[in-house]
N, C-alpha and C positions, 0 to 999 in steps of 0.2 A: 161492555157495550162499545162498540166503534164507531169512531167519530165518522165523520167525511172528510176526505181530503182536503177540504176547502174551509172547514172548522181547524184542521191539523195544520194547516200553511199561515192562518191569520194566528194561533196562539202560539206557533213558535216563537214569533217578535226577535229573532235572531237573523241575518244574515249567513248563518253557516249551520248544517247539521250536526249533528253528535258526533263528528271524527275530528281529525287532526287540520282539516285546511280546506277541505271541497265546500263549495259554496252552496246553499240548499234553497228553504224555506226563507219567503218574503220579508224583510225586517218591515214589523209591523206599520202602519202608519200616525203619524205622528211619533215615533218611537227614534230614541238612538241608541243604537249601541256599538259598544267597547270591548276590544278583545287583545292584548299584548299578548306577545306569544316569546319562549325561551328556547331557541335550539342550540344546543352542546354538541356537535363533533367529537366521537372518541377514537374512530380510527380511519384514516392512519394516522389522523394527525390532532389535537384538540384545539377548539377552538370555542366563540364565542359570540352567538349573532342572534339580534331583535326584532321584532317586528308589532307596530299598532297597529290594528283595523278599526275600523269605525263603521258604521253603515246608517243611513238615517230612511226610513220610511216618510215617503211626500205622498204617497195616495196607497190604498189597497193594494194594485198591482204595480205600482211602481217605489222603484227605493233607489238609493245611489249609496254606495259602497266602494271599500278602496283600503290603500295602505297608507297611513300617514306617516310612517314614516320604517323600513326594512336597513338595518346597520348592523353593523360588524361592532362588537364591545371589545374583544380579544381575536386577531388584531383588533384595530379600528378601521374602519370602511364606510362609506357610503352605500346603499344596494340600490336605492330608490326609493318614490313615490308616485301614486297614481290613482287615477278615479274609476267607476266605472258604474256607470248607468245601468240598469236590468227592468224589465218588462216580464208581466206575466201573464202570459197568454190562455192560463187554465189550465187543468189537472196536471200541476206542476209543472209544467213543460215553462221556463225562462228563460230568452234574448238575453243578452247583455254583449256590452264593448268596455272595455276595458285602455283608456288613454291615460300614457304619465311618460318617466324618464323612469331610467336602470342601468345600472353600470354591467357593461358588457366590453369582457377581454381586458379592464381595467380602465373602458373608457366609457361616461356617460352618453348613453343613445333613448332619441324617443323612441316610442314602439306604441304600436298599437294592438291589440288581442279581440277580434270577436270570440266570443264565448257563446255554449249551450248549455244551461244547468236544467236537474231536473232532480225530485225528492219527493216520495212516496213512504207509505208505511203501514202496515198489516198487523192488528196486535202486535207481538212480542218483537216483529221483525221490521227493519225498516231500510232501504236504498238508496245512496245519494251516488249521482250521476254528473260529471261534468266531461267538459270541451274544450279544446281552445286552440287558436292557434296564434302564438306571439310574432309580429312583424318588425324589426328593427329595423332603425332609418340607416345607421351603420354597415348594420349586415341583410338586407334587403332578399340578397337571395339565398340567406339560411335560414329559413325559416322555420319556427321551434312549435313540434307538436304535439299536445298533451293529452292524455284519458286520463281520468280519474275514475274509479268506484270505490264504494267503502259500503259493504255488509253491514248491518249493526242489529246486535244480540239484545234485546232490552232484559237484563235479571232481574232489574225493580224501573218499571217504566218510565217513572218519572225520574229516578234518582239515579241509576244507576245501569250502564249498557258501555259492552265488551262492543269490540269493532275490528276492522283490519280492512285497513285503504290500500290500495292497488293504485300505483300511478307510473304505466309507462312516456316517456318522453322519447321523442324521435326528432332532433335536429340534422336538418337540409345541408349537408358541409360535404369538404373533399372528404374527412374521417366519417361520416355517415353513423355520430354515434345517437347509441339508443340507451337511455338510462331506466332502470327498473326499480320504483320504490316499493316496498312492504313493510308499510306502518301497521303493527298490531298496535293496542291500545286500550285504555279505558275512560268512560266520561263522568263523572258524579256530578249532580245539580243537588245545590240546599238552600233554602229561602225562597218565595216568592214576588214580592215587592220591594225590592229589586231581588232577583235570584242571581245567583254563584256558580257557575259551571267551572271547574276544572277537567282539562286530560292532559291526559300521561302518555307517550306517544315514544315510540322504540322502534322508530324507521330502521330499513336494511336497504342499502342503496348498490345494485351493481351497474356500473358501465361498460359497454360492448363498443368497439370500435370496427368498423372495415377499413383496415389498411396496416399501418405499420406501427400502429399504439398501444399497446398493451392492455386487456381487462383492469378493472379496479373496482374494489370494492368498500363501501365504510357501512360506519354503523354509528349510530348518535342517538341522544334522546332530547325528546321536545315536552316543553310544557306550555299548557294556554290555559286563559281566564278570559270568559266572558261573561256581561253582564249587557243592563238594556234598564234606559227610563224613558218612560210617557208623559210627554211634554202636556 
């Protein structure tokens, strides 16, 4: 039987959908939830970097999500921190801005991101959609463009769905680069109250330059845990 999209948006109670990092369906209200995330770098170089999300629901359509904290473990670094408000206008279609700090070029800058999320789903199949575009106080007139999609294959609906995020980046600079991610993947959720989601994520990242830079290419794997309790 199929839900409505609007029974599917209230029992998600997650801030992000079934992929690696696009932001989705509404975190419930009254609800908070938790999601650290593990990304490895293997080439060219390896390395070692964190990230918590949190997200809390204050009404049906509205919740407030963010990073508390994005760091470097191997090296060490700082990446940032930031909030961001989201509104939900109906059949998925969600507002949000996005304000905090981020280390940019190795130098702390505020920035700000309007954002457009959106998250649908049809039996077996389901699409999350985002937006954004990053403003830093630093670099004011480079400004960094992002799409996201991510496909998602549900094999056992509640438990278990294959995926593959698509996220080109286009940064405003004299080098005009464009970065190209393809994260395939998988999600498995176990328990209910509180449930367990992990995925497994095996990003391919190329960058394209106009000018005198060279291509580059890597490749790393990510892990994330989320979960969510009703206050």
């Amino acid at each position: 039987m199929k839900r409505s999209l609007i029974a599917i948006l209230s029992a998600a109670s997650m801030c992000m959908p079934y992929s690696l990092s696009l932001y989705g369906p509404m975190t419930a209200e009254r609800t908070i939830a938790v999601s650290p995330a593990f990304s490895v770098p293997l080439y060219p170089s390896v390395t070692v970097a964190c990230s918590v999300r949190a997200g809390f629901g204050i009404l049906g359509n509205f919740d407030i999500v963010g990073d508390i904290v994005s760091a470097g473990l191997y090296p060490a670094y700082y990446g940032g921190s930031w909030v961001m408000p989201r509104l939900h206008f109906g059949g998925g279609h969600i507002a949000a801005l996005g304000v905090g700090v981020r280390t940019v070029s190795g130098a702390r800058s505020f920035y700000c991101s309007p954002q457009y999320h959106w998250y649908g789903e049809s039996g077996m199949l389901a699409l999350g959609v985002n937006v954004s575009v990053d403003l830093y106080a630093l670099q004011i007139q480079n400004p960094v463009f992002t799409a996201g999609i991510a496909p998602e294959f549900r094999m056992i609906r509640s438990n278990f769905h294959f995926f593959i995020e698509v996220t080109p980046v286009y940064t405003l600079s004299p080098s005009n680069s464009v970065t190209l991610s393809m994260a395939p993947g998988i999600w498995i959720s176990v328990g209910e109250k509180p449930f367990h989601r992990f995925v497994v994520s095996f990003p391919i990242n190329r960058v394209e330059t106009i000018g005198t830079l060279p291509s580059a290419i890597g490749y790393e794997i990510r892990f994330r845990y989320a979960t969510a309790f009703a206050l």
